[in-house]
C-alpha positions in Angstrom: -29.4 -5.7 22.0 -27.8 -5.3 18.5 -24.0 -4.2 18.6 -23.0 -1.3 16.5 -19.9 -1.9 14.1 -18.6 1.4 14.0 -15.9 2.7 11.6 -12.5 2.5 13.6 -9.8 5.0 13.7 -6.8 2.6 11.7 -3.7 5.3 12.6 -3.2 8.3 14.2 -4.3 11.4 12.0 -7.0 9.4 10.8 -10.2 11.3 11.0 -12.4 9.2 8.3 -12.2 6.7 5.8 -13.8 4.6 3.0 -15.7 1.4 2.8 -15.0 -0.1 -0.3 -16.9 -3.4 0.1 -18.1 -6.0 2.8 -16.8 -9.6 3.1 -20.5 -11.0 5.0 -23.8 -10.1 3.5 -26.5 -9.6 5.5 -27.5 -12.3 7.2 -24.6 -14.5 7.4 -23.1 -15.6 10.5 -19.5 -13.6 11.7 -17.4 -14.5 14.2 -14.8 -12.2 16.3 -11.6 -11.5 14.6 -13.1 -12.5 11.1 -12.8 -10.0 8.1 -15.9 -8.2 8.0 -15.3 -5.2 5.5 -12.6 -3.6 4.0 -11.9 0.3 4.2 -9.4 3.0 2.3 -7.8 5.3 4.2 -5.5 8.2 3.2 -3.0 5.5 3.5 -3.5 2.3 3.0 -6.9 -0.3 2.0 -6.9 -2.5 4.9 -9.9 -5.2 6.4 -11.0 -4.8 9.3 -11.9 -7.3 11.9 -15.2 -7.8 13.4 -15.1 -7.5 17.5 -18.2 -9.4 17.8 -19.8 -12.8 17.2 -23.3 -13.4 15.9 -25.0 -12.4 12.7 -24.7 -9.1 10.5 -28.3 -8.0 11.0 -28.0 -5.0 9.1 -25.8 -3.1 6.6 -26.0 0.8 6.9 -23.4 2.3 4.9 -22.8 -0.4 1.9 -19.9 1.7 0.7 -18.5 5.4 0.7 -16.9 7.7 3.4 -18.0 8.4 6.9 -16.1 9.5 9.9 -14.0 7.8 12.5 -16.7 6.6 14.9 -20.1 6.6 12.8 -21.7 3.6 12.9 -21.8 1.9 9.9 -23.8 -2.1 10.5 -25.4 -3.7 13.0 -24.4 -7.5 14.6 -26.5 -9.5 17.0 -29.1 -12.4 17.1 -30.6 -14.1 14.7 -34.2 -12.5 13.9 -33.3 -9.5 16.2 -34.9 -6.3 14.6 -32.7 -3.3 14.0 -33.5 0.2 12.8 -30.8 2.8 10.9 -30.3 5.5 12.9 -33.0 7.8 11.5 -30.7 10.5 10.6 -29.1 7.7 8.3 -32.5 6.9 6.4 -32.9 9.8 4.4 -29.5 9.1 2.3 -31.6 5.8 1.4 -34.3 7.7 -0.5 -31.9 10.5 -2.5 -28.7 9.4 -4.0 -25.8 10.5 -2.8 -22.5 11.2 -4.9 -20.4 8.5 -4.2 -16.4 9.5 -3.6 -15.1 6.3 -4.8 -15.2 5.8 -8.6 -18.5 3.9 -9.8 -18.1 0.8 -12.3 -21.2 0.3 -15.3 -22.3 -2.3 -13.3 -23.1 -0.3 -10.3 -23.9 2.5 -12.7 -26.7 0.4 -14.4 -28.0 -1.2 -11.2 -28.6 2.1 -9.6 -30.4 3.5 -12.5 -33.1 0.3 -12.7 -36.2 1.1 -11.1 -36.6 -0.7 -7.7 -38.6 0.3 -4.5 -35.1 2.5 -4.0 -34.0 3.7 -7.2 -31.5 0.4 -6.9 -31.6 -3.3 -8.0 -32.0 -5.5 -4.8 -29.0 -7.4 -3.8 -26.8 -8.3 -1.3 -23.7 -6.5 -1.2 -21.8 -9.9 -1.6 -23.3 -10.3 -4.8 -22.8 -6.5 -5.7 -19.0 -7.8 -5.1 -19.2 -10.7 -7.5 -20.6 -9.1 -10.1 -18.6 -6.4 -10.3 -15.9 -8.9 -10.5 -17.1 -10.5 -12.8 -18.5 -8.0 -15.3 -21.8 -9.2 -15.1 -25.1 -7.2 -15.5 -27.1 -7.5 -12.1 -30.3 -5.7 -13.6 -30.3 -8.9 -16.2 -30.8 -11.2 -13.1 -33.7 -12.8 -11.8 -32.8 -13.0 -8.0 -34.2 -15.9 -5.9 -33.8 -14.0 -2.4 -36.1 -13.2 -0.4 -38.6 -10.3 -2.1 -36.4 -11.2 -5.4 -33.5 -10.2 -3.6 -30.1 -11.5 -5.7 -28.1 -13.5 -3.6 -24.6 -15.0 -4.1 -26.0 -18.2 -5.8 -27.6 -16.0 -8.4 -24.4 -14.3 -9.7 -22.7 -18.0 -9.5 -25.2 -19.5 -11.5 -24.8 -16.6 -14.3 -22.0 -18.1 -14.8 -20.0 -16.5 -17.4 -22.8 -13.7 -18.5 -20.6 -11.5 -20.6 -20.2 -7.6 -19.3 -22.9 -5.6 -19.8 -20.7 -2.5 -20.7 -19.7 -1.2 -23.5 -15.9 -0.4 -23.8 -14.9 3.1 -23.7 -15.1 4.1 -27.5 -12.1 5.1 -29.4 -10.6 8.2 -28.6 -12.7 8.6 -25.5 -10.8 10.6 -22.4 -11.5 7.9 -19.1 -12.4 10.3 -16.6 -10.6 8.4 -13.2 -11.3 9.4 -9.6 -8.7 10.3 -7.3 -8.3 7.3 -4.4 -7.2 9.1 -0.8 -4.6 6.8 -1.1 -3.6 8.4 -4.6 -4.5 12.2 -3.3 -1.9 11.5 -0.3 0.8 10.3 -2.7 0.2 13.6 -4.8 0.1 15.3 -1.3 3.4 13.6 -0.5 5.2 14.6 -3.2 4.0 18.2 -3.5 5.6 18.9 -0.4 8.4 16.8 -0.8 9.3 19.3 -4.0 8.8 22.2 -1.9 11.6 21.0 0.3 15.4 22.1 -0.9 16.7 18.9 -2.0 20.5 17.8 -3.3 21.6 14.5 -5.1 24.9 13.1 -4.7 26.0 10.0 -7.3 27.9 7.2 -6.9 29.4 4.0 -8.7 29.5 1.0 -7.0 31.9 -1.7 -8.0 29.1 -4.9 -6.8 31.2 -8.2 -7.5 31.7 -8.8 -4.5 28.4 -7.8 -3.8 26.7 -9.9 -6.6 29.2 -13.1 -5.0 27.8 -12.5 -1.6 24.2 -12.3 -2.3 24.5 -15.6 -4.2 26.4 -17.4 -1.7 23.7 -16.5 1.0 20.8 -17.7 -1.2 23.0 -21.2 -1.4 22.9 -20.8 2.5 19.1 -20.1 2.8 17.0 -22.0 0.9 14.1 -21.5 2.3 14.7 -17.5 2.0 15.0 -15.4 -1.3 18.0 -13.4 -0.8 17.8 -10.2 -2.9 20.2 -7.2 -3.8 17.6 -4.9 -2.1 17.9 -6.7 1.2 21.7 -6.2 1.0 20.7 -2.7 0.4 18.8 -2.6 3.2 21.1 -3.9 5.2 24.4 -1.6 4.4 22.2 1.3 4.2 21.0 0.8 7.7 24.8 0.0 9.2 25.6 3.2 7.5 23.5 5.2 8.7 24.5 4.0 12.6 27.8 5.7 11.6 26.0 9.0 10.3 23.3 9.3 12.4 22.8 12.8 11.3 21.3 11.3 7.8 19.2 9.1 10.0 16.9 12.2 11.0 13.1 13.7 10.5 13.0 17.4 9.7 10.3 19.4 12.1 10.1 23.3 12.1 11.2 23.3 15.6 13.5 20.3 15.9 16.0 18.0 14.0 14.5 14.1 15.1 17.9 11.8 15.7 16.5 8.3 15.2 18.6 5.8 17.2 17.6 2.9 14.8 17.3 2.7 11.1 13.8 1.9 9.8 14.2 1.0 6.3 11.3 1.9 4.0 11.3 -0.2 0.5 9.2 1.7 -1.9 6.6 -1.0 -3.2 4.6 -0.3 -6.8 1.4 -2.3 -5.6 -2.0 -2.1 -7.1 -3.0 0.7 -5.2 -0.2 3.0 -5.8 3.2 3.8 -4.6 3.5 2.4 -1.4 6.7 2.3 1.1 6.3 -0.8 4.1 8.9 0.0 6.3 11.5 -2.8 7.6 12.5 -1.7 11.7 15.5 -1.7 13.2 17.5 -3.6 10.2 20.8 -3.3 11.7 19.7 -5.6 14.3 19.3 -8.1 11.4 20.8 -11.1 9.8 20.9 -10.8 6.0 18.2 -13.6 6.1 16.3 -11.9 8.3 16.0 -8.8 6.6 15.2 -11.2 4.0 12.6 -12.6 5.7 10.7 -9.4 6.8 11.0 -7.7 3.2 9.5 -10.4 1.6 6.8 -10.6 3.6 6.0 -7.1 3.9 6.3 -6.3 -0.3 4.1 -9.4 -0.5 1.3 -8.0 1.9 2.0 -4.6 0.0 1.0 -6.5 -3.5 -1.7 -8.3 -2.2 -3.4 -5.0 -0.9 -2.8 -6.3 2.5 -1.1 -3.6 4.4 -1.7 -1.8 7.7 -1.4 1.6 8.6 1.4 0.0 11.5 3.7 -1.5 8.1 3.9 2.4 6.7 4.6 3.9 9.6 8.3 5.3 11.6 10.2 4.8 8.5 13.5 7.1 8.9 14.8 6.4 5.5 13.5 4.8 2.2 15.4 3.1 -1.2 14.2 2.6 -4.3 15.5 0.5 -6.7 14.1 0.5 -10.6 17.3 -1.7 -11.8 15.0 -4.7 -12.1 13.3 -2.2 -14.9 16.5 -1.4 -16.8 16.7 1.7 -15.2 20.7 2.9 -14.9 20.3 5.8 -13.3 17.2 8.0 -11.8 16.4 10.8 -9.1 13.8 9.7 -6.3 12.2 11.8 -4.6 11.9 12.3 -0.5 9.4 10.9 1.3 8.5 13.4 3.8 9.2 13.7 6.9 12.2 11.8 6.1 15.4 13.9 5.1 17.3 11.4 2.4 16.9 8.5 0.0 18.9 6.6 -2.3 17.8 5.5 -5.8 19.4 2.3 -7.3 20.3 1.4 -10.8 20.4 -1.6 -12.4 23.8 -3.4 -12.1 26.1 -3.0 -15.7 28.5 -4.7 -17.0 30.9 -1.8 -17.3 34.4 -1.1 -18.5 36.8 -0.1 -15.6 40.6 1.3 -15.6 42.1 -1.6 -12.9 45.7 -1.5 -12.3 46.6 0.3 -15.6 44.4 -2.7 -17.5 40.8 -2.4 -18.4 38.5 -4.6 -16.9 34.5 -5.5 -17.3 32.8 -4.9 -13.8 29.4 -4.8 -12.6 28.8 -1.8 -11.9 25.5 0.3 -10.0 25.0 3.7 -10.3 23.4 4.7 -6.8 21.8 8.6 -6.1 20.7 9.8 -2.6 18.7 12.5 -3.0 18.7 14.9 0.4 16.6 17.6 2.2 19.7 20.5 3.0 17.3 21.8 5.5 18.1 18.5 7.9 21.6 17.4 6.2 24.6 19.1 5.0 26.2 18.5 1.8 29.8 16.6 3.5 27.7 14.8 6.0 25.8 13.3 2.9 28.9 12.2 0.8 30.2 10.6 3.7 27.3 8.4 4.1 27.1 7.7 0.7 31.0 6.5 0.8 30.1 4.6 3.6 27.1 3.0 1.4 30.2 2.4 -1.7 32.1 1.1 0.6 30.1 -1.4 1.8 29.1 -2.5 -1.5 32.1 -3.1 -2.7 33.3 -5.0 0.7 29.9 -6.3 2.6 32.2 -8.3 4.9 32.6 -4.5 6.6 28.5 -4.3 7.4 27.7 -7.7 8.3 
């Protein structure tokens, strides 16, 4: 008997999700632990894994939402028959509005007259044509019943897009993502909370000598401001412990490790991967584990498990030019520090003036879980790290 593939729950809260597009069509062979399709949650677009072997028999739900639990294909033997569920078939023969937004191509293949209102085509080749810009209603396909296959959209080659670009002075209507309605979510209620910033100057030659030295040390490891960021912030808040905290209505939550979240501009949005327990770490470690977790973050490769536990974030626009900026929380976390780019600045040393790099560095706080000295005195801690990292290493 056929196995249902049934849309997983990815992290906790998660009641539904997205399918945004399958890696097998129909009919191709898929083994266990192979990518089968990828889904959007309210947090993150992540593939999923197929938990059987065999052949993807049957596609019920090419793309759109559907609950936790709702099955959503079919996988088994080769030549085995399998039936939708029959309170499935019926969104088959009306169309439904789709959640997700809807490109020309898909727009013009749905409006072609077929046996089901849609061009026939394997989902695979939906993919590549959409990804290609090219026009699957001006294909001839050579699947079975003039199904279009892979090899069809290959051998269009490059077919120029069918659609027309948006005319001048055109308003592009674009649909929320639940990854984009979450950030909006986010940061609605993070404005709601009563938040205070402290600033800071930070004096980073020593700083700037240190991160250079370590990249002579590590090679094979690109050594970055942020990670020395990372690391100070996390030694300093081991000595303020009371920064370290989650805000509840009932409770203050006293983390006893710091779980540094980097915020991440990646394709889909603002996104913050979180690095655990980074005062356990080496400077190359925390290195190590950044890296790899902004590069999954980039590549659209994140898990629900990456984003998750963080008890405080930074965000750093200095690489933009940026001086000086106000972040904002991320909820349910109670404080986090924006970074400036580093500036040659003139500073009163000794009754001389010298030029010194200088950061500007704001932590912005929730006053419902921290109090205004406890802040400044985590923020000294930060300066004073900065400005001798020989203290926090």
């Amino acid at each position: 008997m056929a196995n249902e593939v049934k849309l997983p729950r990815l992290g906790q809260g998660m009641e539904a999700g997205t399918v945004n597009k399958w890696l097998k069509a129909e009919g191709e062979t898929v083994k266990k632990g192979e990518p089968l399709f990828e889904v959007d949650t309210d947090k993150v677009t992540q593939e999923v894994e197929s938990d059987f072997d065999g052949v993807l028999l049957k596609i019920v739900l090419e793309s759109g939402e559907a609950p936790v639990g709702k099955t959503i294909a079919f996988i088994g033997e080769a030549g085995e028959e399998v039936a939708a569920p029959a309170a499935e078939e019926p969104a088959k023969e009306q169309p439904v509005p789709a959640p997700e937004p809807v490109s020309e191509t898909d727009k013009a293949a749905s409006d072609t007259s077929a046996s089901n209102g849609r061009v026939k085509a394997s989902p695979l080749a939906r993919r590549l044509a959409r990804e290609r810009g090219i026009d699957l209603s001006s294909l001839s396909g050579s699947g079975p019943e003039g199904r279009i296959v892979a090899r069809d959209i290959e051998g269009a080659g490059s077919a120029k897009p069918s659609a027309a670009p948006v005319p001048s002075g055109e308003v592009e209507r674009i649909p929320l993502t639940n990854i984009r309605k979450t950030i909006a979510r986010r940061l609605t209620a993070a404005w709601q909370a009563p938040v205070f910033q402290l600033t800071v100057t930070a004096d980073m030659t020593r700083a700037n000598e240190l991160v250079a030295r370590a990249r002579e040390l590590n090679p094979d490891v690109r050594i970055t401001l942020t990670d020395l960021l990372a690391k100070v912030c996390a030694q300093g808040l081991m000595r303020h412990r009371g920064v370290n905290v989650q805000y509840t209505e009932d409770a203050l939550l006293k983390f006893p490790t710091a779980n540094v979240g980097i915020a991440v501009a990646a394709p889909q949005g603002l996104v913050v991967p979180v690095l655990r327990s980074v005062e356990r770490l080496s400077l190359a470690e925390v290195a190590g584990v950044r890296g790899e977790a902004v590069g999954r973050a980039r590549e659209n490769k994140l898990t629900t498990q990456d984003l998750e536990d963080g008890t405080f974030t930074i965000s750093n626009l200095g690489m933009f030019g940026v001086e000086q900026f106000v972040a904002v929380i991320n909820p349910p976390q109670a404080a986090i520090l924006a970074v400036g780019a580093t500036v040659d600045t003139p500073v009163a040393r000794g009754g001389a003036v010298e030029v010194r790099p200088v950061m500007t560095l704001t932590l912005t706080v929730d006053h419902r879980a921290v109090d205004g000295a406890e802040g400044a005195d985590f923020l000294r801690t930060v300066k004073t790290f900065l400005e001798d990292p020989a203290l926090a290493l």
